[in-house]
VEXMI-599536 format. One record per residue (C-alpha): residue in one letter; residue number from 1; x, y, z. Coordinates in pm, whole numbers, padded with zeros to 5 digits. Each point is the difference from the previous one (the first is absolute). Layout:
residues N
REC palo mimi      x      y      z
REC    A  NUM      X      Y      Z
...
END
This chain:
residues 456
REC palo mimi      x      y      z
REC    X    1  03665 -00977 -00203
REC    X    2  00009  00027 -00382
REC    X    3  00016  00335 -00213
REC    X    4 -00196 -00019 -00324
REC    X    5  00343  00183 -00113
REC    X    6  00224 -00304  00058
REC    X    7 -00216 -00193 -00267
REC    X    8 -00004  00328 -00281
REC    X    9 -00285  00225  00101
REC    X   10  00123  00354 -00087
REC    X   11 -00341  00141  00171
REC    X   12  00097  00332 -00237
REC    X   13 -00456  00018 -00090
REC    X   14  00120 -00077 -00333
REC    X   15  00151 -00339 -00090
REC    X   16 -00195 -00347  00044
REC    X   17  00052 -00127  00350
REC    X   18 -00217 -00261 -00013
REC    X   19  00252 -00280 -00059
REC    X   20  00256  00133  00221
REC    X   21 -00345 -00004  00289
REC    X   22 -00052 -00369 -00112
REC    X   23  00354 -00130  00002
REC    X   24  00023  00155  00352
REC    X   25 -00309 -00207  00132
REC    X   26  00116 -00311 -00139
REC    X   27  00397  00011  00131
REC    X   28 -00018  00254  00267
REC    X   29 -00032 -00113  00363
REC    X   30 -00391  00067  00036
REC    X   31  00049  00398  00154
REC    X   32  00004  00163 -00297
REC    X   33  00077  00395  00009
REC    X   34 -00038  00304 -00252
REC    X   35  00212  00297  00096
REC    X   36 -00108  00310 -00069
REC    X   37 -00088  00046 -00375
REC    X   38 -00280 -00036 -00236
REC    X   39 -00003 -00345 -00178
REC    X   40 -00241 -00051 -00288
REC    X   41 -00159 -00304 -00072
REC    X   42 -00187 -00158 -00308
REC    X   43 -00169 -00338  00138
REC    X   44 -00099 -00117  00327
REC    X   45  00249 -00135  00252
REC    X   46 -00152 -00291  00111
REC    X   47  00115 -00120  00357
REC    X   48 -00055 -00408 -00023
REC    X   49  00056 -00053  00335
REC    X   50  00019 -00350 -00105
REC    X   51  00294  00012 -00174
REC    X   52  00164  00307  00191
REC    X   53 -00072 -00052  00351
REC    X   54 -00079  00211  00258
REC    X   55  00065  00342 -00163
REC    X   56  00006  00387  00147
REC    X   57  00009  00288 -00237
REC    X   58  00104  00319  00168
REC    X   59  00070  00390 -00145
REC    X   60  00189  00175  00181
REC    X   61 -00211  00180  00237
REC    X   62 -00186  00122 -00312
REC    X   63  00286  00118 -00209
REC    X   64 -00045 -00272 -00235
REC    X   65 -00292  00059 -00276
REC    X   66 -00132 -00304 -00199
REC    X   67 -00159  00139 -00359
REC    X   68 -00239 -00205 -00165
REC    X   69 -00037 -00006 -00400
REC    X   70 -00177 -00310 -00061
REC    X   71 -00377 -00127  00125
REC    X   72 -00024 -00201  00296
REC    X   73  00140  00041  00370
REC    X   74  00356  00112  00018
REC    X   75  00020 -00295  00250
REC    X   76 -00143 -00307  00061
REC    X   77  00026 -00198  00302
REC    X   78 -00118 -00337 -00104
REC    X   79  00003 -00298  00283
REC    X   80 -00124 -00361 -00010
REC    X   81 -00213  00044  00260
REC    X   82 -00331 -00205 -00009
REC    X   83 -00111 -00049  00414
REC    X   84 -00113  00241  00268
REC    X   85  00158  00231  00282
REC    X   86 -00040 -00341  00187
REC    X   87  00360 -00173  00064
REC    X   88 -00155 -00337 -00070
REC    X   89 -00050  00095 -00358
REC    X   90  00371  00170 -00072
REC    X   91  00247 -00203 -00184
REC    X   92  00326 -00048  00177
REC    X   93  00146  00184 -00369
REC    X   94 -00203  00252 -00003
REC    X   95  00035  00114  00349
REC    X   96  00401 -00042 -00071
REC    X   97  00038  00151 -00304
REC    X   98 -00329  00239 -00087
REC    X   99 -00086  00180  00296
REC    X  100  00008  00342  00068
REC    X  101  00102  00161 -00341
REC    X  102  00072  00360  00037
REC    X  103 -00042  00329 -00233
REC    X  104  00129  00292  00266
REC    X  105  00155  00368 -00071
REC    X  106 -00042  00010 -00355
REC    X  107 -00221  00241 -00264
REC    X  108 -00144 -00157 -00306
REC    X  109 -00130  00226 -00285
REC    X  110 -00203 -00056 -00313
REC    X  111  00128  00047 -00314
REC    X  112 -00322 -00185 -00207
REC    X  113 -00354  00070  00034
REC    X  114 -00067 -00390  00115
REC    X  115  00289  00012  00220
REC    X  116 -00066 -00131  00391
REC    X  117  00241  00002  00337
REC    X  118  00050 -00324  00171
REC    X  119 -00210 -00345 -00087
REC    X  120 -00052 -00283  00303
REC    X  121 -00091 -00329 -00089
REC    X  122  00019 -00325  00239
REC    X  123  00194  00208  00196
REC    X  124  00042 -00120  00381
REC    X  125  00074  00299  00260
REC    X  126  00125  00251 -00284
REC    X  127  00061  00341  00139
REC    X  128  00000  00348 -00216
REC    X  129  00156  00288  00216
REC    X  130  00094  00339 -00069
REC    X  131 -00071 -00019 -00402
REC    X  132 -00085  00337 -00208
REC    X  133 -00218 -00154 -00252
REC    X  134 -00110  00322 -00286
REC    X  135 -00150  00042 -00339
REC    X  136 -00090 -00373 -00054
REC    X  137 -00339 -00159 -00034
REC    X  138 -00033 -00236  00294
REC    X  139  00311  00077  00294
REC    X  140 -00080 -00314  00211
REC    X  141 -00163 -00312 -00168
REC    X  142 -00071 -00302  00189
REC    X  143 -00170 -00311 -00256
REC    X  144 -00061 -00334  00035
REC    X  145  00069 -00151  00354
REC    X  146  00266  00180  00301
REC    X  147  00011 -00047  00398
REC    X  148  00120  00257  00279
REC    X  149  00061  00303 -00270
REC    X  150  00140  00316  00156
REC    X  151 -00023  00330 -00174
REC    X  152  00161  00278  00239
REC    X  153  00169  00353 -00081
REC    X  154 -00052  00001 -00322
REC    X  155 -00112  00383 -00220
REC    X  156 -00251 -00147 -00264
REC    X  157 -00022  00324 -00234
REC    X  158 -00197  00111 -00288
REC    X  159 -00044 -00331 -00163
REC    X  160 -00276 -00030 -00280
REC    X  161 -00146 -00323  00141
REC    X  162 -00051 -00134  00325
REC    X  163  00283  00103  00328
REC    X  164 -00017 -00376  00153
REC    X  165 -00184 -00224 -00200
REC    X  166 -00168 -00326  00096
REC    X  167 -00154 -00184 -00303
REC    X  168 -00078 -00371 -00037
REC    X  169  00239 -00050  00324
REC    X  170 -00070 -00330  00266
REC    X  171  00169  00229  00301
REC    X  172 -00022 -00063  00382
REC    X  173  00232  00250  00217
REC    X  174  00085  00308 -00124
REC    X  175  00080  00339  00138
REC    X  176  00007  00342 -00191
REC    X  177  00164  00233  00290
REC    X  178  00144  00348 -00052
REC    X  179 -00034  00056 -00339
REC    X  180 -00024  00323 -00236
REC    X  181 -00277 -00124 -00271
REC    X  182 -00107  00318 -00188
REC    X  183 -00127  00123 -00349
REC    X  184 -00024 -00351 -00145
REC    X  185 -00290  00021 -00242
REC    X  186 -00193 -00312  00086
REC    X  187  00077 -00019  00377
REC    X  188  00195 -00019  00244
REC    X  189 -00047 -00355  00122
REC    X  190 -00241 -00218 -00225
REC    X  191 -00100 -00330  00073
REC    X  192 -00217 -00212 -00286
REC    X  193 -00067 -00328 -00105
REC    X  194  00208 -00110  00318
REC    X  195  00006 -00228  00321
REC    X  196  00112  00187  00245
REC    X  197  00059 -00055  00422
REC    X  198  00114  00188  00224
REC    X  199  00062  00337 -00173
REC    X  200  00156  00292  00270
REC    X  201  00021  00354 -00203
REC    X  202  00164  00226  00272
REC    X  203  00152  00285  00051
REC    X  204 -00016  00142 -00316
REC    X  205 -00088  00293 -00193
REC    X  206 -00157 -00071 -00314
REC    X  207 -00159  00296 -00198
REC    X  208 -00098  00146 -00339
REC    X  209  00004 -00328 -00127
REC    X  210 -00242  00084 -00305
REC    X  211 -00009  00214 -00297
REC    X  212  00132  00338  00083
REC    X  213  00367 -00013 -00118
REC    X  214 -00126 -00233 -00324
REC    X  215 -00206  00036 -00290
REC    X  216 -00184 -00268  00048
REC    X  217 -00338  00064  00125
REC    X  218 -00203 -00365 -00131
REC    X  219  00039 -00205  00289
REC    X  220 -00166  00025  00355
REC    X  221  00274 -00090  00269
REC    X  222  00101  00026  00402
REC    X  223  00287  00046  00242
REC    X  224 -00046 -00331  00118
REC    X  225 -00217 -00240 -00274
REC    X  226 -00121 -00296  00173
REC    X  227 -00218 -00206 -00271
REC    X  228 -00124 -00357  00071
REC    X  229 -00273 -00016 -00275
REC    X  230  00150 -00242 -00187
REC    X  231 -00047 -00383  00050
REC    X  232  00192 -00145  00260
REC    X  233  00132  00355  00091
REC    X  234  00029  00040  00395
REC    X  235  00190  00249  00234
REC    X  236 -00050 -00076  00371
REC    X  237  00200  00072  00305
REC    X  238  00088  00370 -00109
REC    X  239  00124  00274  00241
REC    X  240  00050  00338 -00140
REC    X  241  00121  00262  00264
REC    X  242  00168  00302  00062
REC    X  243  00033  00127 -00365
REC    X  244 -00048  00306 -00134
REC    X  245 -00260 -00084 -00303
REC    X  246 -00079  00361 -00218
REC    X  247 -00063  00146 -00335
REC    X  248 -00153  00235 -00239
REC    X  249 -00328 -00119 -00121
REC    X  250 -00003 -00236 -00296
REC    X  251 -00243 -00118 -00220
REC    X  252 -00205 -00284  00161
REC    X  253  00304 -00013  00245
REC    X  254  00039 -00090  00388
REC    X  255  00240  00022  00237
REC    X  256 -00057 -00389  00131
REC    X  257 -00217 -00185 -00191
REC    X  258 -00086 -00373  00071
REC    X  259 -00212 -00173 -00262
REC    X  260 -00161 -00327  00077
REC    X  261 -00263 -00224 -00187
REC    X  262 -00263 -00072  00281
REC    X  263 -00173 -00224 -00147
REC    X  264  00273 -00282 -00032
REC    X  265 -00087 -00294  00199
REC    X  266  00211 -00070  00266
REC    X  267  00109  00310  00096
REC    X  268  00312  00049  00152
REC    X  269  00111  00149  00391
REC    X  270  00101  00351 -00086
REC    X  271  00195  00056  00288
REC    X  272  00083  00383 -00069
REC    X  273  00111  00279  00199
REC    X  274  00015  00362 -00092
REC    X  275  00096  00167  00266
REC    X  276  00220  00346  00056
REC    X  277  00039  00128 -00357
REC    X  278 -00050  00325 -00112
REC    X  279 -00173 -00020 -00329
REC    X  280 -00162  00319 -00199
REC    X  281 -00015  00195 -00337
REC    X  282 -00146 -00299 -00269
REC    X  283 -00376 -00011 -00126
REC    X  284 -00098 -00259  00220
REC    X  285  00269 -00030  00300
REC    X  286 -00045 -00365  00108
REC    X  287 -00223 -00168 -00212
REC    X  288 -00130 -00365  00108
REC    X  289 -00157 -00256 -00240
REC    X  290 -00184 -00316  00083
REC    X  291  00211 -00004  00301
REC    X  292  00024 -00247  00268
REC    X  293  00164  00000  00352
REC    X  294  00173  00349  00013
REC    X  295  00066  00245  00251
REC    X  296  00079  00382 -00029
REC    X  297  00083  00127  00288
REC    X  298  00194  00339  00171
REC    X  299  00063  00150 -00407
REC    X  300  00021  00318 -00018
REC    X  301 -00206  00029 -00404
REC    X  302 -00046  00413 -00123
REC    X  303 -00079  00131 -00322
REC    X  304 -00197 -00157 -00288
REC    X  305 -00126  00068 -00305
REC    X  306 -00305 -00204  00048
REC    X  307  00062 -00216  00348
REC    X  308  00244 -00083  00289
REC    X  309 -00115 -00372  00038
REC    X  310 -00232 -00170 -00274
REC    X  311 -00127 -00306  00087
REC    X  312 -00173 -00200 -00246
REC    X  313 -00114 -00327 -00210
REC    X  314 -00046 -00235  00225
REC    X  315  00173  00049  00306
REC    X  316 -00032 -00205  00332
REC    X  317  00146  00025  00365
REC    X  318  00225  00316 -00059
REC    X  319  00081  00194  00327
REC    X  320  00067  00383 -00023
REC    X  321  00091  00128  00328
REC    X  322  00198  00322  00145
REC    X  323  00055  00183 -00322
REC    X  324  00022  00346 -00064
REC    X  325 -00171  00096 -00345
REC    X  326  00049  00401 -00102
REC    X  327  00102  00212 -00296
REC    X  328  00199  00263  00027
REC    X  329 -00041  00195 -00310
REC    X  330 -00358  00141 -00114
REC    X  331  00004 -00144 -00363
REC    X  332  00037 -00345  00150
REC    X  333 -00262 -00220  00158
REC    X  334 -00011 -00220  00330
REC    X  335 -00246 -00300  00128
REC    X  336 -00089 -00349 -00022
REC    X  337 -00204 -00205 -00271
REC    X  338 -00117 -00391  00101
REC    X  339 -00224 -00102 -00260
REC    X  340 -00152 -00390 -00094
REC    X  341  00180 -00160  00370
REC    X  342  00005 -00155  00311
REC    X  343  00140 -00041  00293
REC    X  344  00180  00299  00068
REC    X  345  00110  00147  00283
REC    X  346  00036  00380  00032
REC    X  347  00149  00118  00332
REC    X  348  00169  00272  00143
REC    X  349  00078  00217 -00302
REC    X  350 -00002  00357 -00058
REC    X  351 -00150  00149 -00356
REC    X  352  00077  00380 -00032
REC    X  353 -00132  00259 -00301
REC    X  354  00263  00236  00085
REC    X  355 -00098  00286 -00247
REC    X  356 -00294  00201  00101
REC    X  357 -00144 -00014 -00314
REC    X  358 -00048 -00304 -00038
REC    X  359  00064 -00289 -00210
REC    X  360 -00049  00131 -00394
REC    X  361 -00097 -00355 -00085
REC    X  362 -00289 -00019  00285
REC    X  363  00100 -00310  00089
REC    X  364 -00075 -00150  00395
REC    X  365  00301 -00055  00188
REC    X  366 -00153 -00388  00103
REC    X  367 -00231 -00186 -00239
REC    X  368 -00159 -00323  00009
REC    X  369 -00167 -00054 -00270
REC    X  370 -00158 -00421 -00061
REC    X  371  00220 -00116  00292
REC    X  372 -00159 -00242  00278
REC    X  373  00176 -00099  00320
REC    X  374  00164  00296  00061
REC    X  375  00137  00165  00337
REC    X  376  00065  00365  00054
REC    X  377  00108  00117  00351
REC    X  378  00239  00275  00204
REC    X  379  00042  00175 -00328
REC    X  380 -00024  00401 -00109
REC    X  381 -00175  00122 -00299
REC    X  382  00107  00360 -00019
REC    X  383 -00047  00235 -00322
REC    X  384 -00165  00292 -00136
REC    X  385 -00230  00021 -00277
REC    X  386 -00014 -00357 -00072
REC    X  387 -00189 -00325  00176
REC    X  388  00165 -00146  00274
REC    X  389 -00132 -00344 -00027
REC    X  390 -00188 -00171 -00256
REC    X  391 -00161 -00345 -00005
REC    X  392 -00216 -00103 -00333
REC    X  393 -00155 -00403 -00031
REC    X  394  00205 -00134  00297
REC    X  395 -00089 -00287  00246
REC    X  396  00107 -00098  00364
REC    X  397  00165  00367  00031
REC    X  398  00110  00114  00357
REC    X  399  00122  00325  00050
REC    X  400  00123  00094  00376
REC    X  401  00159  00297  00186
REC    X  402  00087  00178 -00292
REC    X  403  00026  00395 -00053
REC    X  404 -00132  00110 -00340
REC    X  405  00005  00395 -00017
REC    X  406 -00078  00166 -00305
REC    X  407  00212  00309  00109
REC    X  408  00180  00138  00300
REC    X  409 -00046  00358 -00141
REC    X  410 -00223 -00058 -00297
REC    X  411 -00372 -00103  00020
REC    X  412 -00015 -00132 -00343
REC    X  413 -00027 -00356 -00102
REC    X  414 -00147 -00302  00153
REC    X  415  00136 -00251  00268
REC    X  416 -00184 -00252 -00095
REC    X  417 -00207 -00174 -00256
REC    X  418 -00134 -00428 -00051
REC    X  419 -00213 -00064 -00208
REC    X  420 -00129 -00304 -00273
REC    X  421 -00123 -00325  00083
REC    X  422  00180 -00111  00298
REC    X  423 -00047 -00168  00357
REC    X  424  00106 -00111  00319
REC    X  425  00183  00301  00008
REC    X  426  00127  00184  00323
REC    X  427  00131  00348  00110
REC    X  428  00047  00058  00325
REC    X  429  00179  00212  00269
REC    X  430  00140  00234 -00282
REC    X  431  00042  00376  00020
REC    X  432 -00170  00162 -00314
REC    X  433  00025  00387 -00081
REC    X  434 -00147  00058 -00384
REC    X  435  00045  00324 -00155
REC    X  436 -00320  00171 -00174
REC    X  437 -00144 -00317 -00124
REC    X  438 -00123 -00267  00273
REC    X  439  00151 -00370  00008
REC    X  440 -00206 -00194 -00180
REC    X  441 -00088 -00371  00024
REC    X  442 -00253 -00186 -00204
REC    X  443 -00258 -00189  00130
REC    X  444  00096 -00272 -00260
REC    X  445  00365  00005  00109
REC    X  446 -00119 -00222  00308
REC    X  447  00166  00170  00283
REC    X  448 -00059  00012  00363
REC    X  449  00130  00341  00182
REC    X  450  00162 -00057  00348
REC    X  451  00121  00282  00251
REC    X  452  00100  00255 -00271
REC    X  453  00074  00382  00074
REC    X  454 -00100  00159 -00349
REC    X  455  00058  00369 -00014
REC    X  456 -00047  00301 -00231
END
């Protein structure tokens, strides 16, 4: 192990340890530690694992406080790795001398506006454990082209820019597990402009990743940013699960928002799974865009400003099953948009207006609205004041053994309403209570009415 003080770092947060950092790297014996201190930096220390070798930075158990006073990362991994995960395509140096570069137990503070944490590029295996990463722009930056990243432990803090941040990256493998990634004004994980495979984001809690603690109010933004609008832009084989996703409401913001452009020929897998989040508190909560191949299942999703799950632009073969969608506070709003798709699958799910006042905005808790190919079964539609279910200019509907109930205790609202230009539409076998105005479905809608109780 070598101590940045045997080469001349004072770590004192005053004097220049930047050279003392570098001749460390470049003599030391690869495991390079920082005691406890505060050492100041004025220029990026740039890991060439080329020229260093297999290298491990460690703190201290997080006594040891890296402070940043130039623009750029702090550190930068950079490895010479051009291939895949697959062994066939890893160099014999590489693999000897590159893999599994380490950032663990450390904290790394801004001290410049343009500041950022830790940089990967052509990295192979490179871990970051256990790092406090506060008051920079970007904490986590991964450009260019890495394999088999692991991002674990780490408390991504009040950053003015993006918490983990994927942009212009070739990356297959990599895991985001146990993390802290709050108050980071553009988001806690962001991925544009990227090829990306096999993406896990678990087990963390990411929240208030938006304006609130920053003046900034100009730019739209999400816990977890996934945009593939952009040429050549794909992100397939994505599991996010068992995070705690939340927030205050933002302008134009979401809690999970995945942008795609449907229209691009040759559209890619998807491959997607949602599943066991708890997700609340952002205008729109989950908010899907020219989607394909996704599946949201057993989230718990509460509290909106406008809507738990928005599902828009284009979206094809997206499953929503088993999830609970409520609000738990009367200013807020609950329920379901799906406007201009197909293919969807709603099963199983549970849509609560809490209050029993009603939603202020008036909105349904499910809409459909241009949508053809749609299926809508074992569900329950329960508010108060407010439509149910409604269904405007869709095609090749079926709805099946759901509940919609206007109100347990309250007669107003309506359960249902379909109407437009519409056809082979279907509702059958569904229990129906409206409130004081009667269910109504257009002639034009093109429905056919199967074994339905309907109620006062």
């Amino acid at each position: 192990m070598t101590s940045v003080h045997d080469f001349g770092a004072a770590g004192d947060g005053k004097r220049d340890d930047t050279a003392a950092i570098e001749h460390a790297l470049r003599d030391g014996d690869g495991l390079i530690e920082f005691p406890r201190g505060e050492y100041l930096i004025t220029k990026t220390i740039e890991v060439r694992l080329s020229e260093v070798g297999r290298t491990a930075i460690t703190g201290s158990m997080g006594l040891a406080k890296i402070i940043m006073k130039a623009a750029g990362p702090a550190f930068r991994i950079v490895g010479n790795h051009a291939g895949t995960a697959d062994p066939a395509s890893m160099k014999p140096d590489i693999w000897r001398s590159q893999r599994m570069a380490t950032i663990a137990e450390i904290e790394i503070e801004g001290a410049h506006a343009e500041a950022d944490g830790i940089e990967l590029i052509g990295a192979v295996q490179p871990i970051v454990r256990n790092v406090g990463l506060h008051r920079l722009r970007h904490g986590v930056l991964l450009t260019k082209r890495n394999r088999n990243v692991i991002i674990e432990g780490c408390q991504v803090y009040h950053n003015t820019g993006v918490g983990v941040f994927l942009n212009n990256v070739n990356l297959h493998q990599i895991n985001i597990i146990g993390n802290h990634i709050s108050y980071n004004r553009l988001g806690g994980i962001r991925i544009q402009n990227s090829e990306v495979r096999n993406l896990q984001i678990t087990g963390n809690d990411i929240e208030y990743n938006n304006n609130r603690s920053h003046s900034i109010d100009d730019e739209p933004t999400a816990e977890v940013y996934i945009d593939c609008t952009a040429e050549n832009a794909t992100v397939n084989e994505v599991t996010i699960a068992s995070n705690t996703i939340q927030a205050t409401p933002s302008p134009g913001g979401a809690n999970l928002r995945i942008i795609e452009d449907g229209s691009k020929s040759g559209r890619p897998p998807g491959l997607y799974a949602i599943t066991g989040n708890v997700i609340g508190n952002q205008t729109n909560n989950v908010h899907l865009t020219g989607c394909y191949g996704i599946t949201l299942s057993g989230n718990n999703i509460y509290s909106a400003k406008e809507r738990n799950l928005l599902i828009d632009g284009g979206c094809r073969q997206i499953i929503v099953a088993s999830n609970q969608f409520r609000r738990h506070t009367p200013d807020m709003q609950t329920g379901v948009r799906i406007a201009d798709s197909a293919e969807i699958i709603f099963n199983g799910c549970h849509v609560l207006d809490e209050s029993d006042q009603g939603q202020a905005s008036g909105l349904p808790l499910l809409e459909l609205i241009n949508c053809q190919r749609v299926t809508v079964n074992s569900s329950q539609l329960i508010g108060s004041g407010t439509t149910c279910f409604n269904a405007v200019d869709c095609k090749d509907v079926n709805v099946s053994g759901c509940t919609a109930i206007a109100g347990i205790d309250d007669p107003r609202g309506t359960a249902l309403t379909w109407t437009g230009e519409g056809s082979g539409n279907q509702l059958q076998g569904c229990r129906i209570r409206h409130g004081l105005q009667h269910h109504q479905i257009d002639e034009s809608a093109g429905v056919k009415e199967t074994a339905n109780f309907v109620s006062d």
